[in-house]
VEXDREN-2710 file (C-alpha; in Angstrom, 1 decimal):
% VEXDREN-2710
k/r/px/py/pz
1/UNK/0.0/0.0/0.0
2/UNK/2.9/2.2/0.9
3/UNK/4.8/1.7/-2.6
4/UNK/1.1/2.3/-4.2
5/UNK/0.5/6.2/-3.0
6/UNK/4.3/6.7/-3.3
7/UNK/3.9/5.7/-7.2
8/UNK/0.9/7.7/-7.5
9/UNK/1.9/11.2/-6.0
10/UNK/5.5/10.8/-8.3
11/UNK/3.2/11.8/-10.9
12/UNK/2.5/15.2/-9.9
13/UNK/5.1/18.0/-9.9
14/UNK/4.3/21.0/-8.2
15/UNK/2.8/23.7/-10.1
16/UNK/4.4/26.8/-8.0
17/UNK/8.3/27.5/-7.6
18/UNK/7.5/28.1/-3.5
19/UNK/6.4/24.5/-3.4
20/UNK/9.3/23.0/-6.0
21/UNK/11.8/24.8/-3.7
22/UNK/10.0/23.6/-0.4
23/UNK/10.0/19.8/-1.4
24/UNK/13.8/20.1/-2.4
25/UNK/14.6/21.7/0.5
26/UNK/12.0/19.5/2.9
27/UNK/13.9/16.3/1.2
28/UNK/17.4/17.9/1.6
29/UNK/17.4/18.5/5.3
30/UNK/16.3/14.2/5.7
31/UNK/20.1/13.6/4.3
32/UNK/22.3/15.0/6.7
33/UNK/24.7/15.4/3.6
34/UNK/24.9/17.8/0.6
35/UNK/23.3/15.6/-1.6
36/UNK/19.6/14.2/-2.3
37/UNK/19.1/10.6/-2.1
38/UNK/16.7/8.0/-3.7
39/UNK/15.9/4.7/-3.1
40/UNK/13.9/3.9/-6.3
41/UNK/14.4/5.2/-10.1
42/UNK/10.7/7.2/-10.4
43/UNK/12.7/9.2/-7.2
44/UNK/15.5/10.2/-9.0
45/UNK/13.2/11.4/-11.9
46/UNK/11.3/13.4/-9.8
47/UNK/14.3/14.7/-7.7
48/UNK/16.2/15.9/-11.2
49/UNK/12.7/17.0/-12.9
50/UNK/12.6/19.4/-9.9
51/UNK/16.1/20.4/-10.0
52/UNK/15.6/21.4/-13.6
53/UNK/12.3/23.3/-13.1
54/UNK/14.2/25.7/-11.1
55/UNK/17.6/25.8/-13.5
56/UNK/19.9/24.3/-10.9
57/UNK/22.2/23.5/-13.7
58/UNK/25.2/22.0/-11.9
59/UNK/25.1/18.0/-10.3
60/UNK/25.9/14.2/-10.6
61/UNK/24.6/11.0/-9.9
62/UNK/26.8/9.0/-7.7
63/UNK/26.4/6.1/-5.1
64/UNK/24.8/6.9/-1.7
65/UNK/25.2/4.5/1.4
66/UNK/23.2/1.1/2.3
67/UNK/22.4/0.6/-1.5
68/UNK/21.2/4.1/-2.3
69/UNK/21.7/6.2/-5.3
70/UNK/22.3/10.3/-4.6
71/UNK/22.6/13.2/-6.6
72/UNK/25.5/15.5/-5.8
73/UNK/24.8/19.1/-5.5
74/UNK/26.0/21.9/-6.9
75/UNK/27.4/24.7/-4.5
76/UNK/25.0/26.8/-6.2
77/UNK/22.6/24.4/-4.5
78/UNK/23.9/23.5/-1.6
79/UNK/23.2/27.5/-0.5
80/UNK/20.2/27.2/-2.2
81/UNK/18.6/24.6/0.4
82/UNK/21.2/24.7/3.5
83/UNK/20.6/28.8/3.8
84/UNK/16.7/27.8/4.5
85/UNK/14.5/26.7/7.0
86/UNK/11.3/25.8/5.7
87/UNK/11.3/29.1/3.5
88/UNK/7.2/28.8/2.9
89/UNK/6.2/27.7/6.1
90/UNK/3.1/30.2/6.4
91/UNK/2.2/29.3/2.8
92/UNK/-0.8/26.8/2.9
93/UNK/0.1/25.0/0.0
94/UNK/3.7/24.8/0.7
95/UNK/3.2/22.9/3.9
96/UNK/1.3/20.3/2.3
97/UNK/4.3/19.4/-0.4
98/UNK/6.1/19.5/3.4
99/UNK/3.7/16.7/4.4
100/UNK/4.1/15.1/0.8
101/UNK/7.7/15.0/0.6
102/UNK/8.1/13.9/4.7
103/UNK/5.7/10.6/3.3
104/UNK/7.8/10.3/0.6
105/UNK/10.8/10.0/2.8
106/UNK/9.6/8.7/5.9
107/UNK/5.6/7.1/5.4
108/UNK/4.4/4.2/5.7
109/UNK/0.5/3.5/5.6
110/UNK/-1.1/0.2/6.4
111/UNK/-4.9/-0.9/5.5
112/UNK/-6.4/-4.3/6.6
113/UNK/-9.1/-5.8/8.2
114/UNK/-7.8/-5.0/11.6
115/UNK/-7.8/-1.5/11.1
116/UNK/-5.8/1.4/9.3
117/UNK/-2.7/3.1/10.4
118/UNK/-0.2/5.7/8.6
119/UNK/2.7/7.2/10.3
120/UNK/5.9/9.3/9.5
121/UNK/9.2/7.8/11.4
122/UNK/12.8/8.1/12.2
123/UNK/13.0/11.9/12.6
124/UNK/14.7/13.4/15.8
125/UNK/12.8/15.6/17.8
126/UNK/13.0/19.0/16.5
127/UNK/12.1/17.2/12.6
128/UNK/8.7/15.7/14.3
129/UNK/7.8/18.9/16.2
130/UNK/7.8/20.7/13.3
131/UNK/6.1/17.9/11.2
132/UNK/2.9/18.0/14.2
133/UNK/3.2/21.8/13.8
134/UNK/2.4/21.3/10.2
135/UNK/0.0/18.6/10.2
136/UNK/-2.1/20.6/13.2
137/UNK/-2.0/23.3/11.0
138/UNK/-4.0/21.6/8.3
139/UNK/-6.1/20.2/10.4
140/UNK/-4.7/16.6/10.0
141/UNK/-3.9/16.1/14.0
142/UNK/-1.5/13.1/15.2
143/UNK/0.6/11.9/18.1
144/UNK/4.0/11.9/18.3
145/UNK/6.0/8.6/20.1
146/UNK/9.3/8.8/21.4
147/UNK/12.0/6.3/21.7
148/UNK/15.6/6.3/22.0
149/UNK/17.1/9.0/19.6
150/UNK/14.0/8.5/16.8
151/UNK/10.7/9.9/16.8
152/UNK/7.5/9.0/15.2
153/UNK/4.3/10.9/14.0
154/UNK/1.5/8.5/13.5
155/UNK/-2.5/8.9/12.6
156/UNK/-4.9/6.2/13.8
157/UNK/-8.4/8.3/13.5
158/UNK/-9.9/7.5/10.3
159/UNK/-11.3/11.3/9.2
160/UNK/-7.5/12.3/10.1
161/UNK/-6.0/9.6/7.5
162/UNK/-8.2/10.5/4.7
163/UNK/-7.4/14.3/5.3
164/UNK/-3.8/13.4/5.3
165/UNK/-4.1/11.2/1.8
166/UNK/-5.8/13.9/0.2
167/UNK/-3.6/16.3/1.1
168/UNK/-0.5/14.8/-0.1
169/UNK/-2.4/14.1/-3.4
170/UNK/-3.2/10.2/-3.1
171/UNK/-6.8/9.8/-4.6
172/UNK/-7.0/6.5/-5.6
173/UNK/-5.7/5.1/-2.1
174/UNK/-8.0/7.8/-0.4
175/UNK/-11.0/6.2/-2.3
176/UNK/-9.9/3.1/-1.3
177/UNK/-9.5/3.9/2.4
178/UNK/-12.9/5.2/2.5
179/UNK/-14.7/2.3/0.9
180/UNK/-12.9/-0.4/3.4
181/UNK/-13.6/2.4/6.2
182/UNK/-17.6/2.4/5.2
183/UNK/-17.8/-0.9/4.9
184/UNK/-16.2/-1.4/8.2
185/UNK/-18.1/1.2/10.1
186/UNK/-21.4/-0.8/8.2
187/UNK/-20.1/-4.2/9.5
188/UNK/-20.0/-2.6/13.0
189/UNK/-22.9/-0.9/13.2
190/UNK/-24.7/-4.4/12.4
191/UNK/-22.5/-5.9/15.0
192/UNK/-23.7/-3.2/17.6
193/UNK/-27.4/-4.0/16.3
194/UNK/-26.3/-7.9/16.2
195/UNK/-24.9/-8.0/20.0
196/UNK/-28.1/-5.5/21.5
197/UNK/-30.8/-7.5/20.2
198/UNK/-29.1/-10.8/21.5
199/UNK/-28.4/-9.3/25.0
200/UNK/-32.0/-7.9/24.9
201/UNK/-33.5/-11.6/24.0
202/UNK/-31.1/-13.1/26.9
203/UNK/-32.6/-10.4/29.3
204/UNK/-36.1/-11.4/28.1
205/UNK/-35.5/-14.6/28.5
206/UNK/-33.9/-14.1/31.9
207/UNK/-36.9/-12.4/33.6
208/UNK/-39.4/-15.0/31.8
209/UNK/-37.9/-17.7/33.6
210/UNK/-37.9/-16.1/36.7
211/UNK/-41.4/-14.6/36.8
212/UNK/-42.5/-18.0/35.1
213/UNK/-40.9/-19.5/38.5
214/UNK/-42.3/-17.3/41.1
215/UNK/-45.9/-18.2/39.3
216/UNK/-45.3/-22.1/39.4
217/UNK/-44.6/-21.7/42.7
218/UNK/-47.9/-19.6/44.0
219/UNK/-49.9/-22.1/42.4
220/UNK/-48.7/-24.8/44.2
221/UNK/-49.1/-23.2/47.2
222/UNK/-52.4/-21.4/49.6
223/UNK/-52.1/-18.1/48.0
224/UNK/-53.4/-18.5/44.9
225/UNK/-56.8/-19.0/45.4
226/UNK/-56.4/-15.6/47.3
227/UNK/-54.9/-14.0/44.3
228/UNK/-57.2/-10.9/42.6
229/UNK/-58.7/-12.0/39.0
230/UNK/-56.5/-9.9/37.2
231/UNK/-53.1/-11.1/39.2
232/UNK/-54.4/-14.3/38.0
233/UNK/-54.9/-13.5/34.4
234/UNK/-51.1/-11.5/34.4
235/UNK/-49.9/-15.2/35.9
236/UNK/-50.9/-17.5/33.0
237/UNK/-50.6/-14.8/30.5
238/UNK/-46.9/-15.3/31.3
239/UNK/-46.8/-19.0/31.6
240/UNK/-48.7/-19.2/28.0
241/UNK/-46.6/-16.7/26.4
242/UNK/-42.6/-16.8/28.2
243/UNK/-40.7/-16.1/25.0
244/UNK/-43.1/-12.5/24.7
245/UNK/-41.2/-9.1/26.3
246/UNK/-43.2/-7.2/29.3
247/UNK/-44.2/-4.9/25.9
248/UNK/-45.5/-7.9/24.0
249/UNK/-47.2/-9.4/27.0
250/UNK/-49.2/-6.2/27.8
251/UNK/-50.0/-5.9/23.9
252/UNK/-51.4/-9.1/24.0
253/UNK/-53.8/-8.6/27.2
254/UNK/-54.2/-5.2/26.5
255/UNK/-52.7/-3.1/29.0
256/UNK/-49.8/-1.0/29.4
257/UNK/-46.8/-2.4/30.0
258/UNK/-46.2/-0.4/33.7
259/UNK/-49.9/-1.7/34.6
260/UNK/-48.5/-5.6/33.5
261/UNK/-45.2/-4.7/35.2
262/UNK/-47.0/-3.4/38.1
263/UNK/-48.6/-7.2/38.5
264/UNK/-46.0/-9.3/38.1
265/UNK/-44.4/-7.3/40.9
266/UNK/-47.2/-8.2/42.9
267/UNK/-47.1/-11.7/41.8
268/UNK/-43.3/-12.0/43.2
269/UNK/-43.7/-9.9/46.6
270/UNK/-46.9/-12.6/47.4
271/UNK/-44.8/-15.7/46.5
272/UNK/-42.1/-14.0/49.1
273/UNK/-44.9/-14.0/51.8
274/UNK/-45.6/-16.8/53.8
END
């Protein structure tokens, strides 16, 4: 899934030079060298397609560390990117190329049947504050998690996620993520529904028994001949109908279901009395 959106936003360059400049200069400061490295061929497209868009004319390919390519920069662009710190940080649609190009470099998003989960790792500390700064100020959210010298941002609401994949321009995966979200929510709600109306037909069931109980045993004992007509009428209305609810009960012998309530009450405080 991760390798899908990655594919998908490498297709779209950034119309404005504020936002070319601000995802060469976002992916710059991830190296820690004066050079911009790729892991996968569509990078290094994108990487020199930028370069050229804003006629930095000077740099070579060469061979990065664990099995990554780099492009050596010019000094011409070396000041270009070192000399700033996120140049177009007010600029709305610069800081979502920041968000963009931070995926590109450090995302990861996950979508199964467990659940959904998208997160941007191995920044230090100052990287992922500004990172939540941003992403709070699109309204996106996130927690940060802390461990050792690394830091983590990560999403696990759902309207936070899709916010973040439109932002960063992946439309089919937000599609995506909102179907399996719907269905999901759908499959809930009929669980919910599912688990209610079985703990409601236990509880039913529950108080049938014992009401059917406490009328067995009046009739086996003096009381009952005692009992008023309509205590009497409540009594084997029960014991004809057990699987009914108190509402379908009353229904049935027309009352309300307080006044039916309000007998079988009686029913149990006489077979208490001796």
């Amino acid at each position: 899934m991760t390798a899908e959106i990655k594919a998908e936003i490498l297709t779209k360059i950034p119309g404005r030079r504020c936002c070319q400049e601000s995802f060469l200069e976002t992916w710059y400061q991830q190296n820690g060298e004066n050079a911009l490295f790729y892991s996968t061929p569509s990078m290094a497209r994108y990487l020199i397609m930028l370069l050229r868009g804003l006629q930095v004319s000077s740099w070579g390919i060469g061979q990065g560390l664990q099995r990554k390519g780099k492009i050596i920069l010019s000094e011409q662009a070396i000041r270009m990117f070192a000399s700033k710190s996120f140049l177009h940080s007010n600029s709305r649609c610069c800081q979502k190329i920041f968000l963009k190009t931070l995926f590109l470099s450090r995302g990861s998003f996950s979508l199964s049947k467990g659940g959904y989960h998208l997160e941007l790792h191995g920044m230090n500390k100052s990287q992922a504050q500004k990172a939540l700064e941003v992403s709070e100020a699109l309204g996106v959210g996130g927690s940060l998690y802390f461990r050792r010298n690394q830091s983590t941002l990560y999403y696990k609401d759902g309207d936070h996620i899709a916010r973040f994949l439109g932002i960063i321009g992946a439309v089919k995966t937000l599609l995506r993520f909102e179907e399996h979200r719907a269905l999901k929510e759908t499959k809930n709600k009929i669980r919910r529904q599912v688990n209610y109306e079985t703990a409601n037909l236990i509880r039913v069931a529950d108080a049938s028994a014992l009401q059917q109980e406490t009328i067995k045993r009046l009739m086996k004992g003096i009381r009952w001949k005692s009992l008023s007509p309509n205590l009497k009428i409540a009594a084997m209305a029960r014991l004809q109908y057990p699987s009914l609810s108190l509402r379908e009960l009353a229904g049935k012998l027309q009352m309300t279901k307080s006044a039916l309530n309000h007998r079988l009450r009686r029913l149990e405080e006489f077979s208490r009395t001796k």
